[in-house]
C-alpha positions in Angstrom: 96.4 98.9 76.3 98.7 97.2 79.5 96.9 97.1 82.4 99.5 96.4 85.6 98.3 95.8 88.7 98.1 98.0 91.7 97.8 97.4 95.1 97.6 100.1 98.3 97.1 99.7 102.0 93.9 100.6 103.1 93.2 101.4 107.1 89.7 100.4 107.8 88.2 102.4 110.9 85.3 101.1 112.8 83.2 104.3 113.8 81.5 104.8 116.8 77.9 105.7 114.8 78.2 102.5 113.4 80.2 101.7 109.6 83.4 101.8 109.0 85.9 104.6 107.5 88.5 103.7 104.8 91.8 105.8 104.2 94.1 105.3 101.6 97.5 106.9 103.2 99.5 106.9 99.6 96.5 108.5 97.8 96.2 112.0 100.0 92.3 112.7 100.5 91.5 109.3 99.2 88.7 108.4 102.0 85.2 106.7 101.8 82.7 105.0 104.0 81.0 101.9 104.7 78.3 100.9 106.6 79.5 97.2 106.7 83.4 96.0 106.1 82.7 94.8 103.3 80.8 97.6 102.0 83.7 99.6 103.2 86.4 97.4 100.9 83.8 97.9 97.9 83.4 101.8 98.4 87.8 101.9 99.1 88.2 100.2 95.7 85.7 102.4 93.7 87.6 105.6 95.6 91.2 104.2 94.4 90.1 103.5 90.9 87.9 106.8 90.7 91.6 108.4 92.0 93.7 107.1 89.9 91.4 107.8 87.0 91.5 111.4 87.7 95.4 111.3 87.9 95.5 110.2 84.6 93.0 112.9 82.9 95.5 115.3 85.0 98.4 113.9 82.8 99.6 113.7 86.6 102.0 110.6 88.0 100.4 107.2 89.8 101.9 106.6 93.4 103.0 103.2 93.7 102.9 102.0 96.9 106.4 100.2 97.0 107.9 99.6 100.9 105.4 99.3 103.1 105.7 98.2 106.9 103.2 97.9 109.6 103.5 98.1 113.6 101.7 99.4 116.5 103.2 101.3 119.2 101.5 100.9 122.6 101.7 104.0 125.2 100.6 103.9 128.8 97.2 106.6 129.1 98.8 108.6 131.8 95.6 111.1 131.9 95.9 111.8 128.5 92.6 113.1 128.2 
């Protein structure tokens, strides 16, 4: 069996409880948690291999994360709140 290599951005979300929350944007409702970042990264990895596992018993296609490009985009708070 080939095995190929995936990779996929994961945004890491430091909580205000305390851990961190890890979304997968090119896996829809592919989200864990971690009490640690690094626990975080573990429990993201399990979640995207778990995923993709499940794809594959559902004879359904594997995303690959191809373009990817990251940015911020500062606004002024003008009373947002």
């Amino acid at each position: 069996m080939k095995s190929t290599e995936l990779n996929y951005t994961v945004l890491f979300q430091k909580e205000p409880e305390g851990g961190y929350t890890a979304v997968v944007p090119s896996l829809p409702g592919c989200v864990t948690y971690g009490k640690s970042l690094e626990e975080a990264k573990k429990m993201a990895k399990e979640a995207i291999e778990l995923y993709l596992e499940s794809l594959k018993e559902h004879n359904e296609d594997i995303p690959i994360q191809e373009e990817v490009f990251y940015g911020q985009v500062s606004v002024t708070s003008r009373n947002y709140a």
